[in-house]
C-alpha positions in Angstrom: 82.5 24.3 -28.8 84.4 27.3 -27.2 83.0 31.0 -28.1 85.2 34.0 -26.3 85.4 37.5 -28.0 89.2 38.5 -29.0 88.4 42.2 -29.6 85.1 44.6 -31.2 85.4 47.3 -33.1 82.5 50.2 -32.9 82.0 52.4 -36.1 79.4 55.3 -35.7 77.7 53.2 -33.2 75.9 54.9 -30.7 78.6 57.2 -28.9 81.7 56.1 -30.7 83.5 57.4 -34.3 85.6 54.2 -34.5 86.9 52.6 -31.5 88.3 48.8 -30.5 88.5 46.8 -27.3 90.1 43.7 -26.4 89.0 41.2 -23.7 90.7 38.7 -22.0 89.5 35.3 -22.2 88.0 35.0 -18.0 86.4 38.2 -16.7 86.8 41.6 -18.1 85.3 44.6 -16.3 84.1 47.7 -18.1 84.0 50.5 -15.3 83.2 54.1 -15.6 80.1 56.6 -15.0 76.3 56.7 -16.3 76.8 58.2 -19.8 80.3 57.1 -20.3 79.7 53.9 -23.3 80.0 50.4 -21.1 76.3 49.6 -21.6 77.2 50.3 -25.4 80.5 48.1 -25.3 77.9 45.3 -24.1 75.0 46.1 -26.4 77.6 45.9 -29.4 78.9 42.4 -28.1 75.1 41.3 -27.8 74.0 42.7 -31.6 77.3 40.4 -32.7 75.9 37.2 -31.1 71.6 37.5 -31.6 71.9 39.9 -33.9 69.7 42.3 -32.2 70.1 44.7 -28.9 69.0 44.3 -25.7 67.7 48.1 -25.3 65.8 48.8 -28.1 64.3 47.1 -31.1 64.6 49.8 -33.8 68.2 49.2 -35.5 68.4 53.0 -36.3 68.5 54.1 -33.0 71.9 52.6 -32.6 73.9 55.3 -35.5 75.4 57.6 -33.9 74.0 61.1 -34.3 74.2 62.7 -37.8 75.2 59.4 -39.1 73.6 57.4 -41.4 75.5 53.7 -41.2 77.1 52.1 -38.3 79.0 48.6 -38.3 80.0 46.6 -35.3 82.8 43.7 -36.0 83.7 41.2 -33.5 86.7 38.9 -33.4 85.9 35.9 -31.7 88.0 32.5 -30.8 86.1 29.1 -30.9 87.1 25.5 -31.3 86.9 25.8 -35.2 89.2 28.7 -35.5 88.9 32.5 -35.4 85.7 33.8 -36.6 85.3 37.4 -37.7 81.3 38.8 -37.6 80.2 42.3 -39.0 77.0 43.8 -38.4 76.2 46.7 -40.7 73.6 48.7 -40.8 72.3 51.3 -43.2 68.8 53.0 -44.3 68.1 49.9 -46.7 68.5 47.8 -43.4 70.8 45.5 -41.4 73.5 42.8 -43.0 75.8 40.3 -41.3 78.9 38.6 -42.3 80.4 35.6 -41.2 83.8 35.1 -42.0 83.7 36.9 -45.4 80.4 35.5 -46.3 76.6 37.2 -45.8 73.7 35.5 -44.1 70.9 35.0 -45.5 68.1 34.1 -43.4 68.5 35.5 -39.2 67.8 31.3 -37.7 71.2 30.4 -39.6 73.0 32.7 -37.8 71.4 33.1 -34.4 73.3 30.5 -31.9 76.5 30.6 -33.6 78.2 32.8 -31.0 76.3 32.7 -28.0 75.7 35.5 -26.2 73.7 35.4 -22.6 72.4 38.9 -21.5 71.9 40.3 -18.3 70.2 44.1 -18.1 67.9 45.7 -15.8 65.3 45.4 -18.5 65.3 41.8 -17.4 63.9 42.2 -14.3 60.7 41.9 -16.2 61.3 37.8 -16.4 60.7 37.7 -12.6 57.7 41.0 -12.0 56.8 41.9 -15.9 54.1 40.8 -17.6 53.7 37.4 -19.9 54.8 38.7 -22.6 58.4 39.6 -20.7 58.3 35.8 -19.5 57.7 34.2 -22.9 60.6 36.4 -24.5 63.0 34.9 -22.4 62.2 30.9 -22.9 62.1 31.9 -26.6 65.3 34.2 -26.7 67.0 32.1 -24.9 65.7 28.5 -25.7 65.9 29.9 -29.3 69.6 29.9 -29.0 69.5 26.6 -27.1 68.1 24.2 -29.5 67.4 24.9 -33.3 64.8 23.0 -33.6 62.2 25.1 -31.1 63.6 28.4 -33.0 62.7 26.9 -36.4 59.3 25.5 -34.8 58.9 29.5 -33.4 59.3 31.1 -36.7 57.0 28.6 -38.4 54.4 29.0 -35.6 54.7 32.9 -35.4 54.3 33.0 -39.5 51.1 30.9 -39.4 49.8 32.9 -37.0 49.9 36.7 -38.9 49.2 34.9 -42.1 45.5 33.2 -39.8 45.3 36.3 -38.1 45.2 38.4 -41.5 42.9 35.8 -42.8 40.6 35.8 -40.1 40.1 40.1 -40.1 39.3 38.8 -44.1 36.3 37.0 -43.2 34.9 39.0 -40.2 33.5 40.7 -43.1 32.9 38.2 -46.1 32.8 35.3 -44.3 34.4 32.8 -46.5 37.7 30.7 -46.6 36.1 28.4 -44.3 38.8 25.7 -45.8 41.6 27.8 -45.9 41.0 29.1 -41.8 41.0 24.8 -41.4 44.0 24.0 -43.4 46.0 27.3 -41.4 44.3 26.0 -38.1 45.5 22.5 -38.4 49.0 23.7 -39.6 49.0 26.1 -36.1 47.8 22.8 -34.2 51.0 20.9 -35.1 53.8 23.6 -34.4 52.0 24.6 -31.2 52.2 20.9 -29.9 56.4 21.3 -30.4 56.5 24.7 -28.7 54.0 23.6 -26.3 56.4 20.2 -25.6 59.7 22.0 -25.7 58.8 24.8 -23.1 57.8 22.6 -20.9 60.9 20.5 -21.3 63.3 22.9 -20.6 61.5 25.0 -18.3 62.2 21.5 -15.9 65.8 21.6 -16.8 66.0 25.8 -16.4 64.5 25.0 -12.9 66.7 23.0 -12.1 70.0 25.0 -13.2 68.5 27.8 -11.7 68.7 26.4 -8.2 72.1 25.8 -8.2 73.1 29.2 -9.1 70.9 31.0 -6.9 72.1 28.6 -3.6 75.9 29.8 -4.9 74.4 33.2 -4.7 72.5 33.3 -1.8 74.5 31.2 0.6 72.0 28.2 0.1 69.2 29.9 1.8 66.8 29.9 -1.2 64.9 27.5 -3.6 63.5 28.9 -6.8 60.7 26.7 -8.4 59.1 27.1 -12.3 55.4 26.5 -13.1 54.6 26.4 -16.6 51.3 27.9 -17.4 50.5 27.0 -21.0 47.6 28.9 -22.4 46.2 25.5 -23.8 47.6 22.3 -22.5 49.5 19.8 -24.7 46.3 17.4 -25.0 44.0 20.1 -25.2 45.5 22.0 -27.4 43.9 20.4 -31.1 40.2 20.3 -29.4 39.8 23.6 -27.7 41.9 25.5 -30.9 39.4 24.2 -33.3 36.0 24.7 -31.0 37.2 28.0 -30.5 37.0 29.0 -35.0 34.3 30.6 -34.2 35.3 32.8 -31.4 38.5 33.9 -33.4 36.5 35.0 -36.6 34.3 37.1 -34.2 37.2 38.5 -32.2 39.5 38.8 -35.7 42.3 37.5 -33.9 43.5 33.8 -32.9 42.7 33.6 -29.2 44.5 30.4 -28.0 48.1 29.0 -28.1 51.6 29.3 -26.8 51.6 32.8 -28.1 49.5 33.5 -24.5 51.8 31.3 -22.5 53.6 32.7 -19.4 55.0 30.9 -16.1 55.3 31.6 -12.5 58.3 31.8 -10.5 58.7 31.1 -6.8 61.1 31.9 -3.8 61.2 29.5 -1.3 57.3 28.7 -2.1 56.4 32.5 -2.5 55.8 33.9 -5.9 58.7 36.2 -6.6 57.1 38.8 -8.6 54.6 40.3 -5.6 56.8 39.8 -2.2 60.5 39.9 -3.3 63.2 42.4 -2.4 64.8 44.2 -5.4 67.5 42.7 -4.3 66.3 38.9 -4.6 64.1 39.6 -7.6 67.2 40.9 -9.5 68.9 37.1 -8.0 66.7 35.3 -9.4 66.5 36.7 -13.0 70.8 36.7 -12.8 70.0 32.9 -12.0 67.2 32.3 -14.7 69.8 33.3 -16.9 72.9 31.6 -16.2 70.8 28.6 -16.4 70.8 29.3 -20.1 74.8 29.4 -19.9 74.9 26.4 -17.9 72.9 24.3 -20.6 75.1 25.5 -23.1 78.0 24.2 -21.3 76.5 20.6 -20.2 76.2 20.2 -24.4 79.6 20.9 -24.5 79.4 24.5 -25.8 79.9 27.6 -24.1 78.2 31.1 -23.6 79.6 34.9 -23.3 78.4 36.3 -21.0 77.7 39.7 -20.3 76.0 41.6 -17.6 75.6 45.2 -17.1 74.5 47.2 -13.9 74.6 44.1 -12.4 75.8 44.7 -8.9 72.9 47.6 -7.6 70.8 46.2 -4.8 72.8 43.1 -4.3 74.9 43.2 -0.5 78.9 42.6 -0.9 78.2 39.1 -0.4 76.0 38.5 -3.0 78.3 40.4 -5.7 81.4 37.9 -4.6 79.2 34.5 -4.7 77.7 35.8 -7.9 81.3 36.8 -9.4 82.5 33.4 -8.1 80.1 31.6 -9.2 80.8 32.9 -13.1 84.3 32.2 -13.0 83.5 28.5 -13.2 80.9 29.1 -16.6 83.6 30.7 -19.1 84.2 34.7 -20.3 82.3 37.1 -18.8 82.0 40.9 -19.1 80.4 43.2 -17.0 80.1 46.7 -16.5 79.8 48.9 -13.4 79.5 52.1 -12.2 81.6 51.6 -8.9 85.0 49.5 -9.1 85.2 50.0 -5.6 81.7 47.4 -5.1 84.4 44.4 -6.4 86.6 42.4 -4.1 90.7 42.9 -4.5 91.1 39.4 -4.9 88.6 39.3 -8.3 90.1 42.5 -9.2 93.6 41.2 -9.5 92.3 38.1 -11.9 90.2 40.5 -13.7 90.7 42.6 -17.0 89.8 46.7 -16.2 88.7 48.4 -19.0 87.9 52.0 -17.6 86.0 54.0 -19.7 86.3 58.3 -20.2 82.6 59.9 -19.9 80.7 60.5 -22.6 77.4 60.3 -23.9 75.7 57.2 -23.8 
């Protein structure tokens, strides 16, 4: 299934009244100073394909100032036709509309258009702390493979229901059978998560090398650990031994929810020797692993990166560009024009911006 966006319109969204831009169907890039929209441009393109954005989790921060609704609508081409998607937002909350028609529940919608982010925010995947790590294999193996976001939602609703339950009896100590019947419900949607991660952490690995040799001139080998809070086959015995540990500590102290992995760089652990320069690789190649499994299932991702090209040599920005030519529509945005080879340029769509306010 082919996803490119046609064209997004931006109403009382951030900086912009009302305002449209096209993209062409390879790369497009958005160039123009700090302050001047691009990062918005991207941002809007992101809301339209997770349905959230990349730089801050509270939907009102995106109206533009002395507004009090924005909408973002996105044109987009894929095998089953044109598809039309509006986010709208007001002070009773968010909506979206596919093709005429509202969802109802955010795991219908999510994966529809994919959408692979890069940001300077995501430097956290490769020197942040867990929490940074486990966002991205859920993100982004959310968007993957339906069945781990469905198994996520489940997992992440048993645990604030157990949670709640255990602050209950911290001071009445009861539901004994209730904690049991929400402990072995946690046990069995923990097992998927625990199983999926560890699947496609192999085959991220594995992606992952391929783009970071195209980037790096084959002089560097990234290599995935997974480090599951609770293993797979330990997972049932050590959540139920530790009952009463959680009702003490009001909280549910194991599971995937603590999970995190390690990332190395030619057998160093990226996150406490690497450059900016290769730590900021490797993320770009942790996530273009995501578009390359998207593609192998016969799918394909937008992709959008901004700030992409600060702290990476002349080299690196070519085998990078290169290197997404080959994995479908791409839109970046960058501060310096002049950073991009001629011979990109020319096959390239330039959208320059005027300043503004970001």
């Amino acid at each position: 299934m082919k996803s490119q966006i046609k064209s997004i319109t931006l109403n009382n969204f951030r900086l912009f009244d009302k305002q449209n831009f096209s993209f062409s169907e390879d790369i497009n890039i958005i160039v123009g100073k700090n302050a001047s929209g691009k990062t918005t441009i991207l941002e809007g393109i992101n809301l339209l394909g997770v349905g959230k954005s990349f730089r801050t989790h509270n939907d009102a921060d995106l109206l533009k100032r002395g507004e009090e609704s924005f909408y973002v609508k996105g044109l987009f081409n894929t095998q089953e036709g044109d598809r039309e998607i509006v986010l709208s937002y007001t002070q009773k909350g968010k909506k979206i509309n596919v093709n005429g028609s509202f969802v109802k529940k955010m795991s219908d919608f999510v994966g529809q258009i994919k959408v692979i982010c890069f940001s300077p925010i995501d430097l956290n995947i490769v020197k942040g702390e867990p929490k940074h790590k486990r966002s991205f294999l859920d993100q982004n193996i959310g968007i993957i493979d339906k069945q781990y976001l469905n198994s996520l939602i489940m997992y992440n609703k048993l645990l604030k229901e157990r949670n709640e339950l255990l602050k209950q009896m911290s001071k009445f100590n009861n539901n004994i059978d209730l904690l049991s019947v929400y402990t072995d419900k946690l046990i069995v949607v923990a097992k998927e998560i625990i199983n999926k991660r560890n699947e496609y952490i192999k085959i991220i690995e594995s992606y992952a090398n391929t783009n970071i040799k195209k980037i790096s001139d084959y002089n560097e080998q990234i290599e995935l650990k997974y480090k599951p809070n609770v293993s797979f086959d330990e997972v049932e015995d050590k959540i139920k031994k530790s009952v009463k540990e959680d009702i003490l500590n009001q909280t549910t102290t194991l599971g995937p929810h603590k999970d995190t992995f390690n990332i190395y760089l030619n057998n160093e652990e990226i996150g406490s020797f690497g450059s900016y320069g290769q730590q900021k690789s490797v993320a770009i190649a942790l996530k273009l692993a995501i578009s390359d499994i998207i593609k192998n299932k016969n799918d394909s991702a937008i992709i959008i990166l901004d700030d992409v090209f600060g702290e990476l040599d002349n080299k690196r920005q070519d085998d990078l560009i290169r290197n997404l030519k080959e994995k479908g529509q791409v839109v970046i945005s960058t501060t310096d024009i002049s950073l991009i080879s001629k011979d990109i340029l020319k096959n390239s769509k330039v959208i320059e911006m005027d300043e503004g306010e970001e």
